[in-house]
C-alpha positions in Angstrom: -154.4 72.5 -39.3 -157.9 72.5 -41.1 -157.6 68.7 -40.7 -157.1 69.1 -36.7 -159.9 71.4 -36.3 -162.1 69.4 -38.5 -161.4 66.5 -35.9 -161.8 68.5 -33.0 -165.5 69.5 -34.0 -166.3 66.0 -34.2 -164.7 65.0 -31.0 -167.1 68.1 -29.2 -169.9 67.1 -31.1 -169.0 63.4 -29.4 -168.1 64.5 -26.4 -171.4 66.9 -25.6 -173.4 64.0 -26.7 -171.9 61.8 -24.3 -172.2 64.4 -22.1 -175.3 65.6 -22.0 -177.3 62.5 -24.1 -176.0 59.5 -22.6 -178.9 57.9 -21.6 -180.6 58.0 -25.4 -177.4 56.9 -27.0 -177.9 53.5 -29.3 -176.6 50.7 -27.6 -173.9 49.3 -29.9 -172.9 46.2 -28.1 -174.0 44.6 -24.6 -171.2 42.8 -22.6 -172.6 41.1 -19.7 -173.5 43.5 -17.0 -172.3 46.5 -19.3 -172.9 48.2 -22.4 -171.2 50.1 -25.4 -172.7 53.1 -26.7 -172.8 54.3 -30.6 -171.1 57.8 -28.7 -168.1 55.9 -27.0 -167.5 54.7 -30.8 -167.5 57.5 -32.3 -165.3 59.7 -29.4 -163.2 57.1 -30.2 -163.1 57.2 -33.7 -162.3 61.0 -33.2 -159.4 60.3 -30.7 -158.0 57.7 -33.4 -157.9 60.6 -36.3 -156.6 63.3 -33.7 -153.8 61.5 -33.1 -152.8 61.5 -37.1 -154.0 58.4 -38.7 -156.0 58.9 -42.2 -159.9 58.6 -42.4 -161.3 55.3 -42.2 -164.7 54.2 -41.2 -163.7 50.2 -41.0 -161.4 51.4 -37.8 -165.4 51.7 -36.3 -165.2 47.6 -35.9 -161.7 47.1 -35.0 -162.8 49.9 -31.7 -166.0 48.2 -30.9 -164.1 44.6 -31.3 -161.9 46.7 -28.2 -164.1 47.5 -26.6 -165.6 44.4 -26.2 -162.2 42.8 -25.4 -161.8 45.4 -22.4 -165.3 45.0 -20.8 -164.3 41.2 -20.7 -161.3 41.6 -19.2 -162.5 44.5 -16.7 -165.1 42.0 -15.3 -162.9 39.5 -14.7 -160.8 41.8 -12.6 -163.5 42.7 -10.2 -163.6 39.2 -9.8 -159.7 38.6 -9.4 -159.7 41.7 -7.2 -157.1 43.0 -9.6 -157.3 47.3 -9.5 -155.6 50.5 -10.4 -155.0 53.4 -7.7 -156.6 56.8 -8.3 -152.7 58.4 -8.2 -152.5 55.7 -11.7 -155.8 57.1 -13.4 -154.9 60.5 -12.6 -151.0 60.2 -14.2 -152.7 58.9 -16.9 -155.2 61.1 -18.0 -152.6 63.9 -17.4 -150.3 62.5 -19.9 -153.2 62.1 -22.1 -154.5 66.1 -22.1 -150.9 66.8 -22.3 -150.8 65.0 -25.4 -153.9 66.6 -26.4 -153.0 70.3 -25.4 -149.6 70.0 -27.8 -151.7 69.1 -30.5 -154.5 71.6 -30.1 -151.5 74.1 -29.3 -152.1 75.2 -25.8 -155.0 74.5 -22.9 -157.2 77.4 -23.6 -157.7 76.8 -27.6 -158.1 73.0 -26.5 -160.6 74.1 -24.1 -162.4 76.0 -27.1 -163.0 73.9 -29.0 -163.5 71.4 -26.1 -166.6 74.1 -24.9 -165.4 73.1 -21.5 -162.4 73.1 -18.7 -159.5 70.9 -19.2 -160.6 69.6 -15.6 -164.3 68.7 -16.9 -163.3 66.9 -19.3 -160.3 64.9 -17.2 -163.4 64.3 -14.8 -165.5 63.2 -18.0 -162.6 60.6 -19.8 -161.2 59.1 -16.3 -164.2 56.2 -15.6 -163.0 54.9 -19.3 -159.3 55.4 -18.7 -159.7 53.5 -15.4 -161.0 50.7 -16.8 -158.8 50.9 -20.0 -155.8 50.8 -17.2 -157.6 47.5 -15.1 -158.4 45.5 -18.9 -154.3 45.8 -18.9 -153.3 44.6 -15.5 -155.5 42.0 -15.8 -154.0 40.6 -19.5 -151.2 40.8 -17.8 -152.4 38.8 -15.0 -153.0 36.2 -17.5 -150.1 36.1 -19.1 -148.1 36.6 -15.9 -146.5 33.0 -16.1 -146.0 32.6 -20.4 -142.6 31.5 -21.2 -140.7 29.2 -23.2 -138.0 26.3 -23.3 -135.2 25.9 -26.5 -137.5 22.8 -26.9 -140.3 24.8 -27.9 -138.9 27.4 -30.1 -137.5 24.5 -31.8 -140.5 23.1 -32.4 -142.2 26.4 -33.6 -139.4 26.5 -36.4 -140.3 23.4 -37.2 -144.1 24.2 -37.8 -143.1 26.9 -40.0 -143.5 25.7 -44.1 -140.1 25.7 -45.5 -142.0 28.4 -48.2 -142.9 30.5 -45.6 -140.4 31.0 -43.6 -139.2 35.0 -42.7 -137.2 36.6 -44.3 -135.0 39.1 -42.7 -133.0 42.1 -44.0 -129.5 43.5 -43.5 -128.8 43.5 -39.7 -125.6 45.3 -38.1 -124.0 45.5 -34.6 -123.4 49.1 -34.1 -121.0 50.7 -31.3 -121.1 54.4 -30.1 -118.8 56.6 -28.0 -120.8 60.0 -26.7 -119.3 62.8 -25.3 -121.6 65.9 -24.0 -120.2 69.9 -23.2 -119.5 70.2 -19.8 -119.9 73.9 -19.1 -117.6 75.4 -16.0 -119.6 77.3 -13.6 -119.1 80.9 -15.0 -120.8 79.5 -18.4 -123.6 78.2 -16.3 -124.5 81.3 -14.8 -126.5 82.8 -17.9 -128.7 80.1 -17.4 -129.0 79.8 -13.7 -130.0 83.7 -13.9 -132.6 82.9 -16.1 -133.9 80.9 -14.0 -133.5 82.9 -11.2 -135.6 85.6 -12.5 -138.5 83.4 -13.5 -138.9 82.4 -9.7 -138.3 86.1 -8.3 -141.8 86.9 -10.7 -143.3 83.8 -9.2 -142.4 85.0 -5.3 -143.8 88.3 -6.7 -147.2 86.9 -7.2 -147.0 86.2 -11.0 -149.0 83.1 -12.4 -146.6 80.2 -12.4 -148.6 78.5 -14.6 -148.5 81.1 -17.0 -144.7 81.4 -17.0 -144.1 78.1 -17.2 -146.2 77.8 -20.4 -144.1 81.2 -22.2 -140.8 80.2 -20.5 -140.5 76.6 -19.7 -138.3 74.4 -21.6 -140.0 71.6 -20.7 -142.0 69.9 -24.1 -143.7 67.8 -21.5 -145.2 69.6 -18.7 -144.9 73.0 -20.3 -148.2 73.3 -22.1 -150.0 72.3 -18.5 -148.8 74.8 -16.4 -145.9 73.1 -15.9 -148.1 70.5 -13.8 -146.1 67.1 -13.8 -149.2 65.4 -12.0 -148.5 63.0 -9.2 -144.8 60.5 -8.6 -143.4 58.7 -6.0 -139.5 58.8 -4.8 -138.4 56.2 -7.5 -139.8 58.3 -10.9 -137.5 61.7 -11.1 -133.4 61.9 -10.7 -132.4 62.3 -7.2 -131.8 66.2 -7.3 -135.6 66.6 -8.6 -137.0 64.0 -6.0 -135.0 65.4 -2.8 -136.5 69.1 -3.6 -139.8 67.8 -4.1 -140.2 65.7 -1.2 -138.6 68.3 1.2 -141.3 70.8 1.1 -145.0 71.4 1.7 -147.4 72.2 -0.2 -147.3 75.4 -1.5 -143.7 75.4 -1.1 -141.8 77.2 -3.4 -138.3 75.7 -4.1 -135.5 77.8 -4.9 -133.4 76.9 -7.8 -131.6 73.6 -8.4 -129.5 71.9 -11.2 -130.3 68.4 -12.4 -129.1 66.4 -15.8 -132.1 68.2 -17.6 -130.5 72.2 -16.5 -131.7 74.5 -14.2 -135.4 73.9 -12.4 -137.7 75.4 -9.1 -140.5 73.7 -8.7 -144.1 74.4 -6.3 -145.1 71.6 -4.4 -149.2 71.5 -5.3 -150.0 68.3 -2.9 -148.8 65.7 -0.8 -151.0 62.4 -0.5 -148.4 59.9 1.8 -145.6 58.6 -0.2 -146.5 60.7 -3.8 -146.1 64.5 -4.3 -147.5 66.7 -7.2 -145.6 69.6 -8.2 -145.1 71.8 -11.1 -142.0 73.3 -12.4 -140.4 75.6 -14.6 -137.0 74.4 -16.4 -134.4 76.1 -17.8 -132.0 73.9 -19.7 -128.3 74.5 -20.3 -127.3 75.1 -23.5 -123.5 74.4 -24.8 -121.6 77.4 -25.3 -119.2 77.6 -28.7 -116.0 77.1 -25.9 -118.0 74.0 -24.4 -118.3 72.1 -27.8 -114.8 73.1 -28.7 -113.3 71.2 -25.4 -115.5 68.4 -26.4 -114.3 68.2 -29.9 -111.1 67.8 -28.3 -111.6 65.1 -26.0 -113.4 62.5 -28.3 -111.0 63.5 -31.1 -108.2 61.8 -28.3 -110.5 59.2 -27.3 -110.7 58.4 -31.3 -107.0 58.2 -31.8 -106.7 55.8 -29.3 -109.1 53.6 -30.0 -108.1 53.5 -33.6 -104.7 53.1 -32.9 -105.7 49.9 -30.5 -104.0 51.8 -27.3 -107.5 51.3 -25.5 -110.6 48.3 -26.7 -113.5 49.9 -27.9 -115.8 48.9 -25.1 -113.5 49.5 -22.7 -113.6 53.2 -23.6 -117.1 53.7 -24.1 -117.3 52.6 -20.3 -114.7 55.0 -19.2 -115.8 58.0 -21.1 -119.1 57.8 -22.8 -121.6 60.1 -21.7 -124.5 57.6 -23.0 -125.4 55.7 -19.8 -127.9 54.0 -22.1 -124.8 52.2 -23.7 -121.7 52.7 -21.7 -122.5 49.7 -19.8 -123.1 47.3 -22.8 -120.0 48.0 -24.2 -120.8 50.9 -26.5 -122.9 48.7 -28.1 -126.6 50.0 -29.4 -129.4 47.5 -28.3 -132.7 46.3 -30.3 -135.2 46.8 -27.5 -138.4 45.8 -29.9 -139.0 42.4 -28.5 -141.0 42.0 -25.6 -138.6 39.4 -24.2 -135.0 39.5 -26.1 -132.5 42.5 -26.0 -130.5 41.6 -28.9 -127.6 44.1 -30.3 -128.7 42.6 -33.9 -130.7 45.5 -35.3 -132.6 45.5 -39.0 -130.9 48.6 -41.2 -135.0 50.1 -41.6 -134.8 50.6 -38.0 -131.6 52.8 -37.7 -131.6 56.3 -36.8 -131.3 58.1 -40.3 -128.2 60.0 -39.2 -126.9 56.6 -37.9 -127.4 54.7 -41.3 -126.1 57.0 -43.3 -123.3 57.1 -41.8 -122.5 53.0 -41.7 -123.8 52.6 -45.1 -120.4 53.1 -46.0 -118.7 51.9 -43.5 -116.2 48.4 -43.2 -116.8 46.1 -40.5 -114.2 46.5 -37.9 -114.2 50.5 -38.8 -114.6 53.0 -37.0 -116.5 56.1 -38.0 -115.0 60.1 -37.3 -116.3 62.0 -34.7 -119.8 64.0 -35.7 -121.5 66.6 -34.1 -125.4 65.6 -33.4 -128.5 65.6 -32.0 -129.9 63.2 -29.3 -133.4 62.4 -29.5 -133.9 64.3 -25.7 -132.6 67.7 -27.6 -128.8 67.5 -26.1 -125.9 68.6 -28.5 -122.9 66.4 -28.5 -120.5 64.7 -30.5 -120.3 60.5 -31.4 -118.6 58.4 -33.3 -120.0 54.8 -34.7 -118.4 51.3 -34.4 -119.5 49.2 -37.1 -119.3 45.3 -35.3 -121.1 43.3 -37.6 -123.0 43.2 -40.7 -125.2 40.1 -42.0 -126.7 39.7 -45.5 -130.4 39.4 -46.2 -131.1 35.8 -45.3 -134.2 33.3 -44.6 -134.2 32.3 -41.0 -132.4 29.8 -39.6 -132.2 28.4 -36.1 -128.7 28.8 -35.5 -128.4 32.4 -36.8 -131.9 33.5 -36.1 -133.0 32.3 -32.1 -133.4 35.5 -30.4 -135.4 36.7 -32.6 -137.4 32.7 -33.4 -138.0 33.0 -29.7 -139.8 36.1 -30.1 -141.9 34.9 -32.5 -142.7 31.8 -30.3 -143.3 33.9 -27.0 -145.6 35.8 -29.0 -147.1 32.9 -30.0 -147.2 31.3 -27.3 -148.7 34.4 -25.5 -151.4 35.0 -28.2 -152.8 31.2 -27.8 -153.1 31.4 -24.0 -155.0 34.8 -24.6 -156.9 33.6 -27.3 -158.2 30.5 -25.2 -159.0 32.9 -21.9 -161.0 35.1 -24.5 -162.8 31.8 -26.3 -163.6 30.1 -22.6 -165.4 33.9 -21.0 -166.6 34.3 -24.6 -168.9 30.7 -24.5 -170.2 32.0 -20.8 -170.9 35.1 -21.2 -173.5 37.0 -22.5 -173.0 39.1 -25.6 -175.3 40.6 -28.4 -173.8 43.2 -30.9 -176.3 45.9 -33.0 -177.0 44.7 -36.3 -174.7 47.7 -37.8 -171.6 46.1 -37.0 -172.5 42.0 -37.0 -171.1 42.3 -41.2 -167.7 43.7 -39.2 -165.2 40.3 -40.1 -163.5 40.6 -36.4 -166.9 41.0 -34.4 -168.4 37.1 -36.2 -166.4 35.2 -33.4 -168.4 37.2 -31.1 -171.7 36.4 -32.2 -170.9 32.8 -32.8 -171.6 30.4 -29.6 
């Protein structure tokens, strides 16, 4: 906590200069048309320690070698006509104070330490967050059409030293069954009542911003009033989308049951096709009877699938609550790659739970059924399918291609962006302070 504050006194300090002493900040780095100041460094800097990393001034060039990237690529999207909406900046720097306001623990001691409104300093941060959100649609502009052939990953194996080639660990193909309490209606009513009595305080003329921050049991929205800034129709589940969209602003809904438990929501504004609410949720907790039906029914599901009545994947589509994996087969996906969903997945990257329990496990075997956790908060029981298991090995084509043809996409990718950057680079003007011309990343830029 000493360690937070510390950070936050610096990211003031930052922030009022910025603020108030913009126009004698020392230029750091000019870009073309546009500059980098010594203060957007060092807010920076601040936002890189608040977010938990250790101390380390040598971060200073890899920011300003950012920076310096992103004006590059912002210019070229005025010139591409390639934009961002206002509803996009604004999501964005509400997820961001969100993020903040958890760590500071709450708005108002952000906001002290801050020496100014949440909204002042959303109005301050949202010129750099635009153009943070443009320099990524236009990289992706770039590298829009990358892709590659068999052929080529082929040949990127073959570039690779025989000495150097990777090395992967223990990889398994891991199944899962999940079952989640269903509560009857009469165990639901607790909760709906809770509920209930929160928006009665509301319609009585209490703060709903304040109850949502004491009562709501939402981590996300919670801690900002219960604000979830502006979506369109395709964002929330169906339930939460067909209240929102139904009312006017200043609307209060009454209460309604979605996957997440019991919500009401306010409808702050509507601007065409988005809406901006806030809500309160109430989420439904299993009840001892609950679990003890569920105990029952994957227990039967568990015979049965050991006993080879029913395939596994066949009943992890019938009966799995998981909708994340009930329509792979039961089978837990590796979703790391930015092209290849591969059900191979390294040991080091298991869920602890998960690896402890096939660390002991048989291929073929299934595991007994285990009350646990999900990572959204939901109690349920699972039980684990162990598929495959393959032995530490050095790559090989034939064993190894989804995950060669990663590494040659992202080759692949890094080249193209690499020559973009060298070509605007060469024709574009560019002079960097003295302080940071030592900084290894920022010679290319100084070299024509």
């Amino acid at each position: 906590m000493r360690k937070f504050f510390r950070v936050l006194l610096v990211l003031v300090t930052v922030g009022n200069t910025l603020y108030a002493q913009r126009s004698v900040n020392k230029i750091v780095a000019v870009v073309g048309d546009n500059i980098i100041l010594q203060s957007d460094i060092e807010r920076d800097y601040a936002n890189y320690i608040l977010q938990g990393n250790p101390e380390n001034p040598e971060v200073k060039c890899y920011l300003v070698q950012q920076m310096l990237t992103q004006k590059l690529l912002s210019q070229q999207a005025v010139i591409d006509s390639v934009t961002v909406t206002d509803d996009e900046v604004t999501n964005e720097v509400d997820r961001r104070m969100r993020a903040f306001m958890q760590r500071a623990g709450g708005q108002e001691r952000l906001e002290q330490f801050l020496n100014r409104s949440v909204i002042q300093y959303k109005d301050e941060i949202r010129p750099d967050v635009r153009e943070q959100l443009v320099a990524e649609r236009m990289r992706g502009k770039i590298t829009e059409n990358v892709a590659v052939t068999p052929l080529e990953v082929k040949r990127f194996f073959e570039s690779i030293p025989k000495d150097s080639l990777p090395y992967f660990n223990t990889e398994v193909e891991i199944g899962e069954i999940v079952t989640y309490p269903k509560l009857t209606k009469k165990e639901k009513e607790a909760f709906r009542d809770k509920a209930e009595a929160l928006r009665l305080r509301v319609k009585g003329g209490e703060s709903f911003e304040t109850l949502a921050r004491l009562y709501s049991q939402d981590p996300g929205s919670a801690p900002d009033g219960g604000d979830l800034g502006f979506f369109d129709r395709t964002v929330m589940t169906k339930e939460f989308t067909a209240m929102a969209f139904k009312l006017k602003a200043g609307d209060l809904s009454p209460v309604f049951e979605t996957d997440f438990g019991f919500h009401f929501l306010q409808v702050i504004d509507r601007r065409g096709e988005q809406v901006r609410v806030r809500h309160i949720l109430i989420k439904i907790e299993p009840t001892p009877a609950s679990l003890d039906r569920t105990k029952a029914h994957i227990d039967s599901i568990h015979r049965d699938v050991v006993a080879g009545k029913i395939p596994f994947a066949t009943a992890a589509s019938m009966f799995s609550d998981n909708n994340d994996t009930k329509y792979t087969g039961g089978m837990l996906l590796n979703t790391e790659g930015v092209q290849s969903r591969t059900t191979y997945i390294p040991t080091d990257k298991l869920e602890p739970q998960v690896f402890l329990t096939i660390d002991t496990m048989k291929v073929g075997s299934f595991s007994k059924p285990q009350l646990f956790t999900a990572k959204d908060g939901k109690q349920g029981y699972r039980f684990l399918y162990l598929k495959s298991k393959t032995q530490p090995h050095q790559a090989s084509l034939e064993t190894d291609f989804p995950k060669l043809k990663e590494s040659a996409y992202e080759d692949k990718l890094n080249r193209q962006v690499s020559e973009w950057f060298e070509q605007r680079r060469k024709s574009t003007y560019i002079k960097i302070d003295q302080e940071f011309q030592s900084c290894e990343g920022l010679k290319m830029w100084v070299a024509k």
